[in-house]
VOBA-1610 file (N, C-alpha, C; in pm, whole numbers, padded with zeros to 5 digits, always signed):
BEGIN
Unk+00082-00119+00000Unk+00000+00000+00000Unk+00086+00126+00000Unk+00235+00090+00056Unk+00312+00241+00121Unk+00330+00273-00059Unk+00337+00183-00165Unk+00415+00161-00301Unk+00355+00278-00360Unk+00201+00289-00372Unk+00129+00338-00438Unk+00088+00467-00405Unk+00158+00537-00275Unk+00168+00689-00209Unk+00283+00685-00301Unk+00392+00599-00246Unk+00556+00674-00296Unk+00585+00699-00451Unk+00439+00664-00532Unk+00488+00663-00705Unk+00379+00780-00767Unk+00305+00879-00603Unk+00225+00983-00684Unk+00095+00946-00747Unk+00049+00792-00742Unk-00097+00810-00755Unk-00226+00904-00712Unk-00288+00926-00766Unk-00385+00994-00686Unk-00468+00916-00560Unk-00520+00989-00493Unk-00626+00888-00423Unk-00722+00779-00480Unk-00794+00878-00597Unk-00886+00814-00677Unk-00813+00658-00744Unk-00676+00678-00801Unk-00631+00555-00865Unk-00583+00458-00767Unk-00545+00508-00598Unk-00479+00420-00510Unk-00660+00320-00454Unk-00758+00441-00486Unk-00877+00367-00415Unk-00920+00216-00509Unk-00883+00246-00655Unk-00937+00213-00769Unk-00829+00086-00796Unk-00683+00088-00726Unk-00601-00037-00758Unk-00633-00077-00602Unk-00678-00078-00540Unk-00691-00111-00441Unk-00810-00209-00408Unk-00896-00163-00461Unk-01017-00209-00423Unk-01024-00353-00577Unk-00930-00354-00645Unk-00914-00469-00773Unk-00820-00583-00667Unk-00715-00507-00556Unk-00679-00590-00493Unk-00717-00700-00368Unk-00809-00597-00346Unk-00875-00622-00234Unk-00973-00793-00282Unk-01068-00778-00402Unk-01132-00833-00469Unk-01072-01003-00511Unk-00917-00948-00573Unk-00886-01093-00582Unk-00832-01154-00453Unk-00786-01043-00342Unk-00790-01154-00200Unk-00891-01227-00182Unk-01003-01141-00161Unk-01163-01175-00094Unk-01141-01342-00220Unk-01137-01315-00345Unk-01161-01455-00443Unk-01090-01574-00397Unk-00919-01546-00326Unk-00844-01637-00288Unk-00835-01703-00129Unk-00958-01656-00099Unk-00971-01662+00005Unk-00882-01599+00107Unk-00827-01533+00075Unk-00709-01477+00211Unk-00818-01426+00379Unk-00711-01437+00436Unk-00746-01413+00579Unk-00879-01254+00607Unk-00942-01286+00656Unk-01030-01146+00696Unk-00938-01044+00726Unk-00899-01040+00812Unk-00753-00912+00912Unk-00692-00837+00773Unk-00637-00969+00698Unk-00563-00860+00542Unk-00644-00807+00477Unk-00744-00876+00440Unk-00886-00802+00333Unk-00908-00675+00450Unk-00944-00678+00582Unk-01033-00604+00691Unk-00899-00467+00664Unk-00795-00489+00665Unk-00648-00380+00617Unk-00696-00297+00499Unk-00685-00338+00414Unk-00733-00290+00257Unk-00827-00227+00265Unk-00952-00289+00324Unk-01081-00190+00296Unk-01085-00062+00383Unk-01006-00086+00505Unk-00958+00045+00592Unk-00882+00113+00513Unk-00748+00089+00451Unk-00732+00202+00382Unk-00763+00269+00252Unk-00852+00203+00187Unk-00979+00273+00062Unk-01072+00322+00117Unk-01123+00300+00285Unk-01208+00399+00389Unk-01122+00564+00409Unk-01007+00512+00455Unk-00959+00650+00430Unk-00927+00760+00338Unk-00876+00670+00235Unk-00851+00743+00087Unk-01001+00813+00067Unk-01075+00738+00057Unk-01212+00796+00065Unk-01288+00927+00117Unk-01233+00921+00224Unk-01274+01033+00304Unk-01196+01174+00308Unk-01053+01111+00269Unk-00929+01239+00258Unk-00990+01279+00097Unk-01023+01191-00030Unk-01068+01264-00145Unk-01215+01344-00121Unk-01290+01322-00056Unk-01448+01384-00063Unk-01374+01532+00060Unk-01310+01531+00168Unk-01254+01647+00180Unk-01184+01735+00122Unk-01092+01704+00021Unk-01021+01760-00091Unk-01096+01840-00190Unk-01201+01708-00223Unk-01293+01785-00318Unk-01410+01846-00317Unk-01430+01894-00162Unk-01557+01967-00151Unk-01523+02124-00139Unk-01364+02168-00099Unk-01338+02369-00137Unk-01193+02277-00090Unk-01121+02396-00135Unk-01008+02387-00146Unk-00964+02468-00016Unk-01040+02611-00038Unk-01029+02687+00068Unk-01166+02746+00074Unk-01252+02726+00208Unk-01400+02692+00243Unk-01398+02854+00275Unk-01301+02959+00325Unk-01334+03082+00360Unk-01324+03211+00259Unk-01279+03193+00115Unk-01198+03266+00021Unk-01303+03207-00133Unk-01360+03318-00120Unk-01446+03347-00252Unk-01400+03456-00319Unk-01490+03455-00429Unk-01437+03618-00529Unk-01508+03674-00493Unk-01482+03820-00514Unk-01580+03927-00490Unk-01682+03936-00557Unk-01803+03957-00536Unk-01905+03954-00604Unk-01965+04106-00714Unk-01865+04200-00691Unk-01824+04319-00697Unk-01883+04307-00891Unk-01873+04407-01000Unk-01952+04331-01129Unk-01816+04330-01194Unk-01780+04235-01268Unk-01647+04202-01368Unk-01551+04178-01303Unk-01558+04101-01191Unk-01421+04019-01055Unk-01425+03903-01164Unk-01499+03830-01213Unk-01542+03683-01252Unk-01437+03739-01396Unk-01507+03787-01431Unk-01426+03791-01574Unk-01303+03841-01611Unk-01231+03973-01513Unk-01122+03997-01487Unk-01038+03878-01426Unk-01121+03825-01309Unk-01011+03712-01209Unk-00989+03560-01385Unk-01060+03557-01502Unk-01063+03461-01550Unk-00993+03499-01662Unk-00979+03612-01703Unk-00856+03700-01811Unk-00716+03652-01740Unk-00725+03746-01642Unk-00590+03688-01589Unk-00534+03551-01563Unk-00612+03461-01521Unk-00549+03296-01543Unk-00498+03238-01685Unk-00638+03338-01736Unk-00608+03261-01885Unk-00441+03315-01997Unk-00415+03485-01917Unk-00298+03474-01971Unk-00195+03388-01923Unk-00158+03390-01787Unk-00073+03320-01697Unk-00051+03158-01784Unk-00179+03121-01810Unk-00166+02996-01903Unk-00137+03022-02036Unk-00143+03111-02097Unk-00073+03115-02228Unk+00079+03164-02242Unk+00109+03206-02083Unk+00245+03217-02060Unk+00346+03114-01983Unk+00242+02987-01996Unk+00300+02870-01918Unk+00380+02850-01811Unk+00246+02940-01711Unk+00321+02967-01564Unk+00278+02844-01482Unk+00162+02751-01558Unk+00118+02630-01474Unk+00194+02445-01547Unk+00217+02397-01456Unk+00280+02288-01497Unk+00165+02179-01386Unk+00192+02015-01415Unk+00171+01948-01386Unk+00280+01912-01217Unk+00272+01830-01137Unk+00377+01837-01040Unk+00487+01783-01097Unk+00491+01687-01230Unk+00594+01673-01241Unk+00640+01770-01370Unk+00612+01886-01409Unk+00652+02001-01480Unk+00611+01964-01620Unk+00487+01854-01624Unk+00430+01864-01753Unk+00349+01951-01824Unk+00338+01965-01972Unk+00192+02089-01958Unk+00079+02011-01866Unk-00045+02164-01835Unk-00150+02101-01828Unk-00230+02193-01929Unk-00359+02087-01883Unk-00484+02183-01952Unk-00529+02320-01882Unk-00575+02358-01958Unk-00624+02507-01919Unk-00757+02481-01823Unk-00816+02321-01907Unk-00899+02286-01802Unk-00878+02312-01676Unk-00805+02190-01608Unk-00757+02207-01539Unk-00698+02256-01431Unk-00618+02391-01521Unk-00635+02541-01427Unk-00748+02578-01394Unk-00824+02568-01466Unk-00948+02649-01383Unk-01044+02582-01384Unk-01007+02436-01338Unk-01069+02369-01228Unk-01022+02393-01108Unk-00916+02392-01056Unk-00822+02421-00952Unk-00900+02528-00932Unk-00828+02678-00969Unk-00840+02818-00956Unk-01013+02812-00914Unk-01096+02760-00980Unk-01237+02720-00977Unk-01277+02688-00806Unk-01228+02606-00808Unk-01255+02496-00634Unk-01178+02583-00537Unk-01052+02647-00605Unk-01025+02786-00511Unk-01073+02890-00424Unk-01168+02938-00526Unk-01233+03045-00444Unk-01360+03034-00485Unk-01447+02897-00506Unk-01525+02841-00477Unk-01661+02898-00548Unk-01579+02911-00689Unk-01651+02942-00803Unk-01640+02857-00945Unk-01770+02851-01019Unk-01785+02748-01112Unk-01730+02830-01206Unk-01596+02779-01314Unk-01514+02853-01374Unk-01529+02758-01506Unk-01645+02679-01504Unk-01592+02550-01614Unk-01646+02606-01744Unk-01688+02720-01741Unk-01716+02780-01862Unk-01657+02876-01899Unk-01540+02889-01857Unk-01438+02995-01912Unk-01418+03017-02059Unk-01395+02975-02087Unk-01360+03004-02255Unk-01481+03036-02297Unk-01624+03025-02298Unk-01712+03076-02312Unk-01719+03213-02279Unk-01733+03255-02165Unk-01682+03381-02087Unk-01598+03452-02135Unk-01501+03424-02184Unk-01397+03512-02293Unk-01466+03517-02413Unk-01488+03455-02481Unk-01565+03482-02608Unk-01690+03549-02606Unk-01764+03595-02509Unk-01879+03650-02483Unk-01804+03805-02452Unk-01710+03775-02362Unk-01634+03921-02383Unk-01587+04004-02480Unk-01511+03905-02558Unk-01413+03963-02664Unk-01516+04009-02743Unk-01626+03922-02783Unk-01729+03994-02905Unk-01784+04125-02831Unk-01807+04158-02712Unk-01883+04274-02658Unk-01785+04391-02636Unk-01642+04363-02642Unk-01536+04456-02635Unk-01585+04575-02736Unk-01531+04689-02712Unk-01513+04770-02760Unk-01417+04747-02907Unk-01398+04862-03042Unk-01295+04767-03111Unk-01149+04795-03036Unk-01107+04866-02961Unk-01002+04939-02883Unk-00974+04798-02825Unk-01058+04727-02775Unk-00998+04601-02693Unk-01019+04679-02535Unk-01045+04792-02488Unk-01057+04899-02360Unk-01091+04769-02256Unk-01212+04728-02251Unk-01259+04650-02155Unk-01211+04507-02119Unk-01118+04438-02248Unk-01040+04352-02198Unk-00901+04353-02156Unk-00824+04482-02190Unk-00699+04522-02119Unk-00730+04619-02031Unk-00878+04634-01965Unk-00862+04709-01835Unk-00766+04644-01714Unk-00823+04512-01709Unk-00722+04460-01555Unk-00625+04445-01559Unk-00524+04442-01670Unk-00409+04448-01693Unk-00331+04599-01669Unk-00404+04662-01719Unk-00380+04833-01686Unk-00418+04876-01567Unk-00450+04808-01516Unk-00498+04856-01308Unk-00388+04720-01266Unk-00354+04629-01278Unk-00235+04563-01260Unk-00083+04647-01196Unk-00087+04691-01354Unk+00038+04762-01389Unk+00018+04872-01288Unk-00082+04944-01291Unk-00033+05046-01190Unk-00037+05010-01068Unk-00134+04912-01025Unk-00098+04886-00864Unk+00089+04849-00860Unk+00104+04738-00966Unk+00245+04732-00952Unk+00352+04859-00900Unk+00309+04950-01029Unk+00420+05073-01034Unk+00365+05104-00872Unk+00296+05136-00808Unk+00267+05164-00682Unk+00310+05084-00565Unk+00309+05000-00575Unk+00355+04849-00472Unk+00512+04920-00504Unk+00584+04957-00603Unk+00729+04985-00632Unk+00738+05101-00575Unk+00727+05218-00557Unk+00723+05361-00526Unk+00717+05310-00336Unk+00658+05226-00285Unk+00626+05238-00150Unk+00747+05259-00051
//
């Protein structure tokens, strides 16, 4: 069981080879105590994934303030076209992905992002004004954070 922490499975795949193992004990008859082992620790995996995946962080939402959603979802989406997100072991990921994470973050449904940008970009101005606003209030908080 220690094998399948030390090689980075997820929970979901340690619950999922686990419970295939568990199955051909129970078939070979092995002892109750070893099977009664196994199903304790796919009880726990269990319970550590449904905590994981119910907020990431239960106190930290977005502001509800009007264009937080679509500003906070501009900005990820450049960060990902500047391949600031990797996998843990420094693979690409999906953009999905990011903002699934970023999503369960601050405990907002983000799975329609790219929709959300395209609903923007067509309503932009032709200047582009309203989609390089947060970038231009960025920059100056920056230059300001620098001056302090």
């Amino acid at each position: 069981m220690e094998v399948l922490g030390q090689h980075n499975f997820s929970n979901q795949k340690q619950i999922e080879l686990l419970q295939i193992i568990n199955f051909v004990l129970y078939q070979k008859r092995y002892p109750q105590d070893i099977c009664g082992i196994i199903e304790k620790k796919i009880q726990l995996l269990e319970q550590t994934d449904v905590g994981a995946t119910l907020a990431v962080a239960p106190n930290l939402q977005l502001s509800t303030k009007k264009g937080v959603k679509i500003n906070f979802i501009r900005v990820i989406n450049n960060l990902c076209e500047l391949s600031f997100f990797t996998d843990r072991k420094g693979n690409h990921t999906t953009k999905k992905s990011v903002f699934d994470i970023f999503g369960r973050t601050v405990n907002q449904d983000l799975s329609t992002f790219h929709n959300d940008l395209s609903a923007t970009k067509a309503a932009a101005n032709s200047d582009m004004r309203s989609t390089l606003s947060i970038f231009e209030q960025m920059h100056a908080k920056q230059q300001e954070i620098n001056t302090k």
